[in-house]
VEXGUGU-325116 format. One record per residue (C-alpha): residue in three letters; x, y, z. Coordinates in Angstrom, 3 decimals. Layout:
residues N
@residu->ALA; x->X; y->Y; z->Z
...
This chain:
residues 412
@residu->UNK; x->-68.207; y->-100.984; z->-14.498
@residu->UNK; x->-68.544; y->-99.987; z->-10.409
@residu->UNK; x->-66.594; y->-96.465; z->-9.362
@residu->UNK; x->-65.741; y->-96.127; z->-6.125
@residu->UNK; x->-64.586; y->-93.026; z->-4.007
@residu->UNK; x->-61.539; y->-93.814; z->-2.108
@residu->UNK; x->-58.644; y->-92.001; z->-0.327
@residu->UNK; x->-59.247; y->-89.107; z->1.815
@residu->UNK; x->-62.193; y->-88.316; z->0.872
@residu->UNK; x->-63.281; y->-91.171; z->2.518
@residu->UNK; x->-60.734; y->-90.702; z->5.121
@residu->UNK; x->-61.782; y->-87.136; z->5.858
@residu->UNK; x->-65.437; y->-87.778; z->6.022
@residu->UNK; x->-64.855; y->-90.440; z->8.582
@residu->UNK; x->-62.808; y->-87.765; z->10.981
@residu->UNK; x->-65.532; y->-85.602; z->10.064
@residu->UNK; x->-63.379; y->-83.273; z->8.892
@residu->UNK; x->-64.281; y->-80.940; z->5.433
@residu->UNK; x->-63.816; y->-82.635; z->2.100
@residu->UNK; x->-61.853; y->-80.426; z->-0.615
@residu->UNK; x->-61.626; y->-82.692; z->-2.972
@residu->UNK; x->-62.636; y->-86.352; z->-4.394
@residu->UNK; x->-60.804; y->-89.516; z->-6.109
@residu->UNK; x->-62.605; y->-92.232; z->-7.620
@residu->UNK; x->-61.472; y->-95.559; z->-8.619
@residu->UNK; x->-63.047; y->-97.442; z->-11.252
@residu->UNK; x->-63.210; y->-101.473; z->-11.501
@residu->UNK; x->-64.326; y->-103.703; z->-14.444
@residu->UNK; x->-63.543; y->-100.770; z->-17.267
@residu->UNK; x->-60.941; y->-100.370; z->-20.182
@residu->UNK; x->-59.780; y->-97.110; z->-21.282
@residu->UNK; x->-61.838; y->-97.397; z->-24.456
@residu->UNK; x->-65.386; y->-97.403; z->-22.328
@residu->UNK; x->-64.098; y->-94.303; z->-20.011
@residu->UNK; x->-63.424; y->-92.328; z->-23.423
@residu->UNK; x->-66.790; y->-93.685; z->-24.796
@residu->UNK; x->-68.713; y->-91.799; z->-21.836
@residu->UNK; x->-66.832; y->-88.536; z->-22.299
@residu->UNK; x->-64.070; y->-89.227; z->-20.016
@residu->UNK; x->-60.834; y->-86.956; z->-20.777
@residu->UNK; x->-57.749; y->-89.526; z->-20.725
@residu->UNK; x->-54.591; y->-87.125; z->-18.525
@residu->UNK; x->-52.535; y->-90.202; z->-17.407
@residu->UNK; x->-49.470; y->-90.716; z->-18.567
@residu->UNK; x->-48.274; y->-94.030; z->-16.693
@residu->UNK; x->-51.302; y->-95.278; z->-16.122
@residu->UNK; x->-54.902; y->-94.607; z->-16.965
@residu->UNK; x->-56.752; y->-91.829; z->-15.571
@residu->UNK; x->-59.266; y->-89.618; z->-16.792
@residu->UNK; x->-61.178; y->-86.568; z->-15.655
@residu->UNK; x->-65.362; y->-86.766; z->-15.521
@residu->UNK; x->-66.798; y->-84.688; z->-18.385
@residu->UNK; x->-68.803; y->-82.600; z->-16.092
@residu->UNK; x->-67.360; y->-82.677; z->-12.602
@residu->UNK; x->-63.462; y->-82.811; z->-14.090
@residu->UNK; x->-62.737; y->-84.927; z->-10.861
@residu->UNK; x->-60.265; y->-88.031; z->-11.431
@residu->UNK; x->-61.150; y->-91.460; z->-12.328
@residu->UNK; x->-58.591; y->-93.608; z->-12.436
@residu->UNK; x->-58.518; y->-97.380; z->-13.522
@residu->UNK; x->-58.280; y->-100.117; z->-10.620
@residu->UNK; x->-54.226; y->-101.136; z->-11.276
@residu->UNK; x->-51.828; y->-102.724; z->-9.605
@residu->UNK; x->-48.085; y->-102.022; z->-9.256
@residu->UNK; x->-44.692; y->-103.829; z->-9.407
@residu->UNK; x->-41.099; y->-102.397; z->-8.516
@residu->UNK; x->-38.843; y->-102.601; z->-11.671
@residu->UNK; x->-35.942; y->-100.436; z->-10.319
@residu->UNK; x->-35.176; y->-97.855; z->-7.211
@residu->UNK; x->-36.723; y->-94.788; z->-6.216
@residu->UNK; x->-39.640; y->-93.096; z->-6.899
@residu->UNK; x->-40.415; y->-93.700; z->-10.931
@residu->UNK; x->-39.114; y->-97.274; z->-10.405
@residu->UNK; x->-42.605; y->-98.990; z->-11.340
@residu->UNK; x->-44.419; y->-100.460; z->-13.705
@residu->UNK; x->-48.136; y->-100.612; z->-13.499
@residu->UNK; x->-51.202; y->-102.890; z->-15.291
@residu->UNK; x->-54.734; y->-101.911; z->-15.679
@residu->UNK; x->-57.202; y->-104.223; z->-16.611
@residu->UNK; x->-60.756; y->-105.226; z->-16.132
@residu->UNK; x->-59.819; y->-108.017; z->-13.825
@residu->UNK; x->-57.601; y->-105.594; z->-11.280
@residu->UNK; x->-60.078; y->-105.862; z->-8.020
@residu->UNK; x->-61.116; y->-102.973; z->-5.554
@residu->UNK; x->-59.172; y->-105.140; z->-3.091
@residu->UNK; x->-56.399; y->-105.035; z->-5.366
@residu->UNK; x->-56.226; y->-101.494; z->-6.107
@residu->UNK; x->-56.296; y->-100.566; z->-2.381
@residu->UNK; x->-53.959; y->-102.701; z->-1.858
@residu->UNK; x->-51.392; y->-100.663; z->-3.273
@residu->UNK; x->-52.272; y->-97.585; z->-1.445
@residu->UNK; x->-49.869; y->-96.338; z->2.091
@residu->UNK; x->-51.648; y->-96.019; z->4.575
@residu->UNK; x->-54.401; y->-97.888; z->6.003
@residu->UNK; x->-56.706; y->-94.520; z->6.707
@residu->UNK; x->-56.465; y->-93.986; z->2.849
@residu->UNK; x->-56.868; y->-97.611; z->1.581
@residu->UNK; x->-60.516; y->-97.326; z->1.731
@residu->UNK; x->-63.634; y->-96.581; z->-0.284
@residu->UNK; x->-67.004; y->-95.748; z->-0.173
@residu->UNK; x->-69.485; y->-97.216; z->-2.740
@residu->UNK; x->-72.346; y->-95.050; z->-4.182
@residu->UNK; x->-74.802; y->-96.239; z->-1.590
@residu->UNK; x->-72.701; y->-95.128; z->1.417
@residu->UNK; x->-71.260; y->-98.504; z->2.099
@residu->UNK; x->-67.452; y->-98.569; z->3.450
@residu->UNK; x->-65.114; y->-100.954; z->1.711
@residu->UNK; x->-61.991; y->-101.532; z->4.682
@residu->UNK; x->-60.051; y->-104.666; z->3.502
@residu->UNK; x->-56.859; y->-103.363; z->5.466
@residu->UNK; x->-59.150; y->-102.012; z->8.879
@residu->UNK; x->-58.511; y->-98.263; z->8.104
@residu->UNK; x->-61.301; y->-97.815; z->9.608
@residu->UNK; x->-60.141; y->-99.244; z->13.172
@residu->UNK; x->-56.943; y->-97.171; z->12.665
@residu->UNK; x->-59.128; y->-93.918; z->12.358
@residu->UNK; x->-60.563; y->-94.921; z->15.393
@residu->UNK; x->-57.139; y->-95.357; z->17.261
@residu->UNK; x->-55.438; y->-92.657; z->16.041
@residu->UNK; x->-52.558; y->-95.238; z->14.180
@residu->UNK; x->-50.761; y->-94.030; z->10.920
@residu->UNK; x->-49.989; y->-97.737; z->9.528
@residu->UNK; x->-48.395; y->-99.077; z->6.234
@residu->UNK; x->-50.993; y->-101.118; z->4.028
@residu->UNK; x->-48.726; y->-104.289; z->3.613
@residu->UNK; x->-45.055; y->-104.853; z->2.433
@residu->UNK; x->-45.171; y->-102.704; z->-0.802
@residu->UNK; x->-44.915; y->-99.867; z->1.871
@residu->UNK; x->-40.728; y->-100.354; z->1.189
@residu->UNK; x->-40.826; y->-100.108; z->-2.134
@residu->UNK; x->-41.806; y->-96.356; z->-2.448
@residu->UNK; x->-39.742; y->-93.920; z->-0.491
@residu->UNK; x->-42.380; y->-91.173; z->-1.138
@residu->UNK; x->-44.377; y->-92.642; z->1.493
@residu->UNK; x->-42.145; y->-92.015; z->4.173
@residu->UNK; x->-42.219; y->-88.750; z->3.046
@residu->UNK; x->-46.423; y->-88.812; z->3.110
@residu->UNK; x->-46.050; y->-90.617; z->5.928
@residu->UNK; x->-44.410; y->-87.787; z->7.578
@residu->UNK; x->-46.875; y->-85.424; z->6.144
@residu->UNK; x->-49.859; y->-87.121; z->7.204
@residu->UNK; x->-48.060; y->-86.811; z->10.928
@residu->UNK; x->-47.551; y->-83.123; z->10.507
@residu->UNK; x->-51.672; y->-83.237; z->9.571
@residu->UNK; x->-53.174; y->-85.417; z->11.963
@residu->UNK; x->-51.030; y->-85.650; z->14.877
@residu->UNK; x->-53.327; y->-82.430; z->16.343
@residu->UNK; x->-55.833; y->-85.258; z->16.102
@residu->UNK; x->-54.165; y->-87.691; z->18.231
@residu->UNK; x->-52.685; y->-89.809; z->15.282
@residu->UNK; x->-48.791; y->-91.238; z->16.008
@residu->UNK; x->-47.133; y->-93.608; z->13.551
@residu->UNK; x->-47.131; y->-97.392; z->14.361
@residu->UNK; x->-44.298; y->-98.906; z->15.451
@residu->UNK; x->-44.065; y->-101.387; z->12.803
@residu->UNK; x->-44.557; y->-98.960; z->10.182
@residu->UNK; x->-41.870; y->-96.433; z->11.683
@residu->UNK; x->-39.507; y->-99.978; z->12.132
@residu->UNK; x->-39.787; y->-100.498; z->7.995
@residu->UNK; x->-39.348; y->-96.785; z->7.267
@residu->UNK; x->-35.932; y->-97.521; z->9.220
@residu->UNK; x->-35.057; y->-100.170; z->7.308
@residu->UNK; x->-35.849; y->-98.526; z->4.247
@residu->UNK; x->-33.581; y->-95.771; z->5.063
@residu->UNK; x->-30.575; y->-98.200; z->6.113
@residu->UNK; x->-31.178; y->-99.897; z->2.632
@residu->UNK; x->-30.922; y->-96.427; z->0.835
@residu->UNK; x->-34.118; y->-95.930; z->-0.527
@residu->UNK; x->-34.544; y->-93.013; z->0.202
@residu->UNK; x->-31.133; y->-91.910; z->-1.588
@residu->UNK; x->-33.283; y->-92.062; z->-4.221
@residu->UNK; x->-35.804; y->-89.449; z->-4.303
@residu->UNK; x->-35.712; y->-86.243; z->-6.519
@residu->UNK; x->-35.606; y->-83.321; z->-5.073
@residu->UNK; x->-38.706; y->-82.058; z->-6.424
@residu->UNK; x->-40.356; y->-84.487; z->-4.491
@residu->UNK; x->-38.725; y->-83.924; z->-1.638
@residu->UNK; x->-40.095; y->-80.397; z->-1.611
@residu->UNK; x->-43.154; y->-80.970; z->-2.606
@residu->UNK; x->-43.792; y->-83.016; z->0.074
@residu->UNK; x->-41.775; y->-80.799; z->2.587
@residu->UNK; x->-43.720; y->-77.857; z->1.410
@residu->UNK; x->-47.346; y->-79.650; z->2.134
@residu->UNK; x->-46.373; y->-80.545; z->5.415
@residu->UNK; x->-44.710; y->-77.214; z->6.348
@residu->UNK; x->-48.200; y->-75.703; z->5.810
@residu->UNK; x->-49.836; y->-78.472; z->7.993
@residu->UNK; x->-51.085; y->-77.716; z->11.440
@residu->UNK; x->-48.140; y->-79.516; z->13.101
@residu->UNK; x->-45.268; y->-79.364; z->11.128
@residu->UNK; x->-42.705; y->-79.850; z->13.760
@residu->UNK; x->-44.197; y->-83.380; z->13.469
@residu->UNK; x->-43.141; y->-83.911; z->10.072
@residu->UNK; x->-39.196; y->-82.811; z->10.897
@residu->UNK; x->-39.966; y->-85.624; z->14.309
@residu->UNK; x->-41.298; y->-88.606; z->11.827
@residu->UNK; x->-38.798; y->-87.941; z->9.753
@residu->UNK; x->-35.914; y->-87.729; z->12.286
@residu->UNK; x->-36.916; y->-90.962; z->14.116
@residu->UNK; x->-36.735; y->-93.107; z->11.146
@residu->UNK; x->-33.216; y->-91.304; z->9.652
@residu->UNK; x->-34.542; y->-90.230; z->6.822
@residu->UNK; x->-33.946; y->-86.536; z->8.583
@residu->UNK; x->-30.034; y->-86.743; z->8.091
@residu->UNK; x->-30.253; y->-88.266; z->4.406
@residu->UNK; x->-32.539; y->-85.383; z->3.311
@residu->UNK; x->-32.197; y->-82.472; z->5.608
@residu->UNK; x->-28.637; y->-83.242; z->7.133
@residu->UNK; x->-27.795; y->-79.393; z->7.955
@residu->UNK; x->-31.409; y->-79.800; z->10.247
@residu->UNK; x->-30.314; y->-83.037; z->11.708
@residu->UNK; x->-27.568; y->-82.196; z->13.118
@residu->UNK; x->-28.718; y->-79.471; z->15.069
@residu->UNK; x->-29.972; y->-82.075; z->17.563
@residu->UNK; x->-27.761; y->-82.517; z->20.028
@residu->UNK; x->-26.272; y->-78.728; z->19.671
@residu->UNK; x->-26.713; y->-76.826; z->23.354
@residu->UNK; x->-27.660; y->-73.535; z->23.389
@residu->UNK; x->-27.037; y->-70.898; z->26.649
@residu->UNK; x->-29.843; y->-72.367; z->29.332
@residu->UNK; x->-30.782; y->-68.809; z->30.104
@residu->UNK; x->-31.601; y->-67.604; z->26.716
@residu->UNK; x->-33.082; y->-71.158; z->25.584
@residu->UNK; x->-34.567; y->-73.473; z->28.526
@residu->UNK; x->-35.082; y->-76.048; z->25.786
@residu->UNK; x->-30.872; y->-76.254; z->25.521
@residu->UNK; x->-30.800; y->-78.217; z->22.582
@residu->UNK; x->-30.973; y->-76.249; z->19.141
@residu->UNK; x->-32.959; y->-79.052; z->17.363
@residu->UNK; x->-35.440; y->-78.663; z->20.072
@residu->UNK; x->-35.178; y->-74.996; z->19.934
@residu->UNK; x->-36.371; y->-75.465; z->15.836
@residu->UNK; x->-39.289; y->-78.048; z->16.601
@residu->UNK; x->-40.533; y->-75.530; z->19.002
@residu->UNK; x->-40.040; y->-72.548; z->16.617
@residu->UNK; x->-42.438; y->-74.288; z->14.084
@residu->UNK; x->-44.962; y->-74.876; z->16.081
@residu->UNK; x->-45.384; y->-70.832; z->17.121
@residu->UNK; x->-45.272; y->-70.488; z->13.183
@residu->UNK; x->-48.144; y->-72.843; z->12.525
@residu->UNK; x->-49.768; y->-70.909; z->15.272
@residu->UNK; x->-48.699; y->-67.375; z->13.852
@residu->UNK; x->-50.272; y->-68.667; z->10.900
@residu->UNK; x->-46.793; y->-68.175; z->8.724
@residu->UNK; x->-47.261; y->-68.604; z->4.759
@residu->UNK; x->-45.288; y->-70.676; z->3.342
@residu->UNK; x->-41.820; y->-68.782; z->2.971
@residu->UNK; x->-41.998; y->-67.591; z->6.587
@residu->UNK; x->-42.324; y->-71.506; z->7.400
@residu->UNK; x->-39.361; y->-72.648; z->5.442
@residu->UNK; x->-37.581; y->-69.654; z->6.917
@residu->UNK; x->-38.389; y->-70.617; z->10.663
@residu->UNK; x->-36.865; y->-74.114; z->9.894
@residu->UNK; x->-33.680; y->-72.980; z->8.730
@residu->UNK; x->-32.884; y->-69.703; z->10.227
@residu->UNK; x->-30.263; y->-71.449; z->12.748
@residu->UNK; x->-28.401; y->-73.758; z->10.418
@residu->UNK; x->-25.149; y->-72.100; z->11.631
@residu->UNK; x->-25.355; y->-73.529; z->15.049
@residu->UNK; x->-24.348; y->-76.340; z->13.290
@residu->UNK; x->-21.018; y->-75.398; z->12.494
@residu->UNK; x->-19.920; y->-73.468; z->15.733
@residu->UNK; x->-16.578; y->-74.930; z->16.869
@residu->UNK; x->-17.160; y->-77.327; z->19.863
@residu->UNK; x->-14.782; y->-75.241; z->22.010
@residu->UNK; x->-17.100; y->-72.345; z->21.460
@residu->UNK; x->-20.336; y->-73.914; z->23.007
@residu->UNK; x->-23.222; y->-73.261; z->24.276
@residu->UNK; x->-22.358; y->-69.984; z->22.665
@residu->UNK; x->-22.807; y->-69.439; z->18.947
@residu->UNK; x->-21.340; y->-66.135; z->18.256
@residu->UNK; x->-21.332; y->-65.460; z->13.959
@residu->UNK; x->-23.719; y->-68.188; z->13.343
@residu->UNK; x->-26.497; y->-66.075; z->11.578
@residu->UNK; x->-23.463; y->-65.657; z->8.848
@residu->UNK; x->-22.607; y->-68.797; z->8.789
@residu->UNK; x->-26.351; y->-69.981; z->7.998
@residu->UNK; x->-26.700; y->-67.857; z->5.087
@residu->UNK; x->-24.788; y->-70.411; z->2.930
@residu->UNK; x->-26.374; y->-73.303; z->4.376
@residu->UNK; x->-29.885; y->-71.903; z->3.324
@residu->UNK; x->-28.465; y->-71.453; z->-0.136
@residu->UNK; x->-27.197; y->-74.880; z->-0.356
@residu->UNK; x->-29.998; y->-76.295; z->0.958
@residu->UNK; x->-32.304; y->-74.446; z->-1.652
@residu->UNK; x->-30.105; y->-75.113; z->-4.142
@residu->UNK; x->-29.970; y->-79.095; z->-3.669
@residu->UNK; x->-33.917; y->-79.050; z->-3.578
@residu->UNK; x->-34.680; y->-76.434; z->-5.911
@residu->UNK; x->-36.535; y->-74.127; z->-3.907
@residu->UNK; x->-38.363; y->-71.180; z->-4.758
@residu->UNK; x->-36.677; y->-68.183; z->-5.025
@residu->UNK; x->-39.208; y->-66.491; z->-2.712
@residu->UNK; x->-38.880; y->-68.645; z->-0.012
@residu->UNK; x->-34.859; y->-69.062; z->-0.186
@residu->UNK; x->-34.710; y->-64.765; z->-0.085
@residu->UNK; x->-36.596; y->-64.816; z->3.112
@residu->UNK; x->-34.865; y->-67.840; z->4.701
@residu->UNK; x->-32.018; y->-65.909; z->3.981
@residu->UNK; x->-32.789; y->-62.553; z->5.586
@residu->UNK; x->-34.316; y->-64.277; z->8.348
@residu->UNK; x->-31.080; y->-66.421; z->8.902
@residu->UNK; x->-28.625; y->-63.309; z->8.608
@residu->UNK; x->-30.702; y->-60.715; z->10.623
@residu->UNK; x->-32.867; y->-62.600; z->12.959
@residu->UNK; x->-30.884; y->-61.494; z->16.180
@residu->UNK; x->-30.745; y->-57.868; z->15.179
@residu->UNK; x->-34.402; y->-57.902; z->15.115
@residu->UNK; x->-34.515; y->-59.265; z->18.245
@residu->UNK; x->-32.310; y->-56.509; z->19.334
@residu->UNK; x->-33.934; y->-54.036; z->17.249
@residu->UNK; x->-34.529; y->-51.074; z->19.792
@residu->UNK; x->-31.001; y->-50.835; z->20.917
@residu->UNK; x->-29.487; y->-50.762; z->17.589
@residu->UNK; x->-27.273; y->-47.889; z->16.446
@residu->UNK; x->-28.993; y->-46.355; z->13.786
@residu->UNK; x->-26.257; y->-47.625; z->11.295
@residu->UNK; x->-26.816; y->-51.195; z->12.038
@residu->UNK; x->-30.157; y->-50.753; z->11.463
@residu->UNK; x->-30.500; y->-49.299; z->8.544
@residu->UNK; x->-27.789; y->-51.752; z->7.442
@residu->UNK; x->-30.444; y->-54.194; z->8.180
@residu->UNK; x->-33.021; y->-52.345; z->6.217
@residu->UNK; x->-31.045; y->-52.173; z->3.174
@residu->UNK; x->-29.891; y->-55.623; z->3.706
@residu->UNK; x->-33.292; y->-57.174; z->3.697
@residu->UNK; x->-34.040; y->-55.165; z->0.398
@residu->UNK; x->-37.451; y->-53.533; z->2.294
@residu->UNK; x->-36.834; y->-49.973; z->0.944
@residu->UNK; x->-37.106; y->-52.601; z->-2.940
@residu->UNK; x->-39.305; y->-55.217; z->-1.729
@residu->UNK; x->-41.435; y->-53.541; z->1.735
@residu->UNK; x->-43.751; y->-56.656; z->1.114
@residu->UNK; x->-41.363; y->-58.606; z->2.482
@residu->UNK; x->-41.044; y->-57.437; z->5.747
@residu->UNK; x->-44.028; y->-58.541; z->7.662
@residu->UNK; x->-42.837; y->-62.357; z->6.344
@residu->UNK; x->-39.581; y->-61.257; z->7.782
@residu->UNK; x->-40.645; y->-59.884; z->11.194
@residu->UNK; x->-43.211; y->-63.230; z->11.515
@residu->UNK; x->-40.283; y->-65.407; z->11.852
@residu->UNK; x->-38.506; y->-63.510; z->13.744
@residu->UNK; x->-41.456; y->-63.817; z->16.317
@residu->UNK; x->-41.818; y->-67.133; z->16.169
@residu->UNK; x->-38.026; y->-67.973; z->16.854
@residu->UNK; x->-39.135; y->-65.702; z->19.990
@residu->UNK; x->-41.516; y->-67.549; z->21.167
@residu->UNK; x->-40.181; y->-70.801; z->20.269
@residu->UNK; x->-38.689; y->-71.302; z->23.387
@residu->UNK; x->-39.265; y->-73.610; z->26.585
@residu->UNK; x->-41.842; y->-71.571; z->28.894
@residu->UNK; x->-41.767; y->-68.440; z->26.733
@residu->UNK; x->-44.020; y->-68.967; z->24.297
@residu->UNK; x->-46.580; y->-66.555; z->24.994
@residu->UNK; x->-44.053; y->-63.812; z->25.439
@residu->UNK; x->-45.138; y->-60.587; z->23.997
@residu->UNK; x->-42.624; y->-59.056; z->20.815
@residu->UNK; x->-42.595; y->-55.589; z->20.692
@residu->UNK; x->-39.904; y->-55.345; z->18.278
@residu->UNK; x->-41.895; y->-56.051; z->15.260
@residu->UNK; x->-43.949; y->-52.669; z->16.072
@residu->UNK; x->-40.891; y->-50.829; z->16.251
@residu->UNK; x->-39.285; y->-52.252; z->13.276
@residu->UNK; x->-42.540; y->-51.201; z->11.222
@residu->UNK; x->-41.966; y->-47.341; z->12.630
@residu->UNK; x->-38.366; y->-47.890; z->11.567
@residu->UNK; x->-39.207; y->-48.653; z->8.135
@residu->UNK; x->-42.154; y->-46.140; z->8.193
@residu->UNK; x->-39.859; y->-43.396; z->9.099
@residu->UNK; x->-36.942; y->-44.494; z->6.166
@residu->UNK; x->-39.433; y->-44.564; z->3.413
@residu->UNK; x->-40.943; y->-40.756; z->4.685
@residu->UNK; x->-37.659; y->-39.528; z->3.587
@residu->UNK; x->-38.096; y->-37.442; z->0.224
@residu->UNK; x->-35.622; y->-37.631; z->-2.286
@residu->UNK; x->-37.066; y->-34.587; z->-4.208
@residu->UNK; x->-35.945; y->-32.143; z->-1.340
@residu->UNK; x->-32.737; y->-32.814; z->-2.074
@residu->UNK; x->-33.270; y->-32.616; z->-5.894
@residu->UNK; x->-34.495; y->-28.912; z->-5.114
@residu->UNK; x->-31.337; y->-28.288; z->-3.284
@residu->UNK; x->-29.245; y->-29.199; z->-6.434
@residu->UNK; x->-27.867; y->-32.588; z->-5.719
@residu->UNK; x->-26.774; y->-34.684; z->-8.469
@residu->UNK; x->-26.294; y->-38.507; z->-8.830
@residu->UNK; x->-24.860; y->-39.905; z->-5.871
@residu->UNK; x->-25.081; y->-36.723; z->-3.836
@residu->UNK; x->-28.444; y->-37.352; z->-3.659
@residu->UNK; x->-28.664; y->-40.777; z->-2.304
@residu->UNK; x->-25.926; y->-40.117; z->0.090
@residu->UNK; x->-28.468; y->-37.055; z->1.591
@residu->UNK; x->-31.296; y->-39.818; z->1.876
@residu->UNK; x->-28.914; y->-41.866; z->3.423
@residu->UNK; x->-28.321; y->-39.339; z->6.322
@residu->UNK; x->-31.800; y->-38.494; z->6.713
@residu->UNK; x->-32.672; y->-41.911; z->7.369
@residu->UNK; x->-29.625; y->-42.232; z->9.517
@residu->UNK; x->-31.324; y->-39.116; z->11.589
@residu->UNK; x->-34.844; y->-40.201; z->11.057
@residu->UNK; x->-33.723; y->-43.774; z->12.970
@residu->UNK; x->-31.234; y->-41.923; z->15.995
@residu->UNK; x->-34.887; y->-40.198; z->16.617
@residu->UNK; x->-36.781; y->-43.120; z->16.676
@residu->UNK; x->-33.932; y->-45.383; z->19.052
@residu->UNK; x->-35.527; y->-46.610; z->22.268
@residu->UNK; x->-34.457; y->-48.001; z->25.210
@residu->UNK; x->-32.532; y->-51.456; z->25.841
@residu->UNK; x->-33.818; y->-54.580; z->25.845
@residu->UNK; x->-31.986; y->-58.371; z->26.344
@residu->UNK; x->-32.338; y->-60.913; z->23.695
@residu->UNK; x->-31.663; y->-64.416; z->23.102
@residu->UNK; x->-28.745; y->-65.602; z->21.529
């Protein structure tokens, strides 16, 4: 029995980068001698088992054949006689097809190794195309490391092509999908993962309502960047920097899905799209099964996005209409999620990303000064039922007409 730590642990140690967690692979056992030293069998399709102590994963050296499309389409075997070579074999990517032994020594049958070095994200071998998942990982791993330097090889990004013309990648689940879109949402370049995923066409298969937003031209003096896919790549990266959670990044990619459906004889102008993109984000989180959380932002942000923009010349009906819209008087939690976004759409444009957004301070004092309104006052006055919510109503109304500042321009 050897073990062997491989993936990205080894991968991240080599980029000198912090190690969260560690895989090991283990060559020249049967399931019956893990179990024998206190291993814990969890795998279902194929044996792996967590250390008695540590609870890290140790998983069998195994190989894999396709039986069928898609993701599940495999069948795997496990056996004594499976090699390190073999096992690594199987892996993606070079960078994590490699594994350290317990004395330190590197095992690189597929030069990972030189591909750290050069800053390449490239396919192990031919089994690449049998997996669409990795062209989602692949993706991912561009959204992680491309701060780093890293691009995708061209060979590898010519066989995600083809794997996309052959309709691979028809096949993946959606759970999957957003698993994988979620990870790389949260990396430090996620525009990257929409860019990897766009130049192989994978983008139009899985995110079509995103895709075709390329090509869509926006008013030159609101958006230098012109084209609305642009104008989304950049909005991502001033999340990442904004540090966004996860809800406020899925809400940054989507909040201009209606640009895609302005008529042609209507452009560069895209008057009504923010309702127009509010059914788009549902269908969209519908199709991938998206958390509730993050589809209720994406869809606030989508709808009301410009009126934040636009927030200190608002009547005071329109924004409390906002307010209430948004749910914040419900759900206030929300609204620094909300106003994030909002920023980063802001910013995420050609030569103005540094621009300072005042608005979210004055749609805080907005908020502050709708919530200060006591309902009990107008209890003591002898308002009933919906009396008394109209009077709380009003007060806000007044509270906000105080408040109003001067104008400022936005973008469309």
């Amino acid at each position: 029995m050897e073990i062997y730590k491989v993936g990205g642990a080894v991968r991240d140690r080599l980029l000198g980068l912090p190690v969260h967690e560690r895989d090991w692979v283990v060559v020249g056992a049967t399931p019956e001698a893990m179990t024998d030293r206190g291993f814990r069998p969890v795998g279902r399709e194929f044996p792996v088992f967590l250390h008695p102590e540590t609870g890290e994963e140790y998983a069998l050296a195994r190989t894999e054949r396709k039986t069928g499309p898609g993701y599940h389409g495999f069948t795997f075997h496990a056996s004594p006689s499976v090699s390190l070579t073999e096992d690594l074999g199987r892996r993606d990517l070079t960078v994590n097809a490699m594994a350290e032994a317990s004395d330190g020594t590197i095992i690189d049958p597929f030069g990972g190794r030189s591909d750290l070095e050069c800053r390449r994200l490239r396919h192990v071998s031919e089994a690449f195309r049998e997996d669409p998942v990795r062209i989602l990982r692949l993706a991912r791993f561009a959204a992680r490391f491309e701060p780093l330097g890293f691009q995708v090889a061209d060979d590898t990004m010519a066989l995600c092509r083809e794997m996309v013309d052959s309709g691979e990648v028809n096949a993946l689940v959606p759970e999957r999908v957003w698993q994988e879109t979620a990870k790389a949402l949260m990396a430090p370049a996620p525009d990257a993962f929409i860019r990897t995923l766009r130049e192989c066409g994978a983008l139009g298969v899985l995110f079509p309502e995103i895709d075709r937003l390329f090509g869509i031209p926006q008013p030159e003096q609101h958006h230098p960047e012109v084209d609305t896919g642009e104008h989304i790549l950049l909005v991502l990266r001033q999340v990442a920097r904004l540090d966004g959670d996860l809800a406020t990044r899925f809400a940054a990619l989507v909040h201009d899905l209606g640009k895609g459906l302005t008529p042609a004889n209507e452009l560069p102008r895209h008057h009504g799209h923010e309702a127009r993109g509010v059914p788009l984000v549902d269908a969209i989180s519908e199709r991938l099964r998206i958390p509730s959380e993050c589809r209720d932002l994406a869809r606030g942000v989508a709808r009301y996005h410009l009126h934040c923009h636009r927030v200190q010349t608002l009547r005071p009906q329109t924004l409390l209409g906002m307010l209430e819209g948004l749910d914040l008087f419900r759900r206030p939690t929300r609204l620094e999620g909300f106003l994030l976004a909002c920023e980063a759409d802001y910013r995420g444009r050609l030569g103005l990303e540094d621009r300072p957004y005042p608005q979210a301070d004055h749609l805080r004092k907005a908020l502050d000064c709708c919530q200060a309104v006591d309902a009990s006052q107008f209890v003591a006055q002898g308002l009933q039922g919906p009396a008394v919510g109209e009077a709380i109503r009003d007060a806000r109304l007044q509270a906000l007409a105080a408040l109003r500042a001067g104008p400022q321009s936005a973008p469309d």
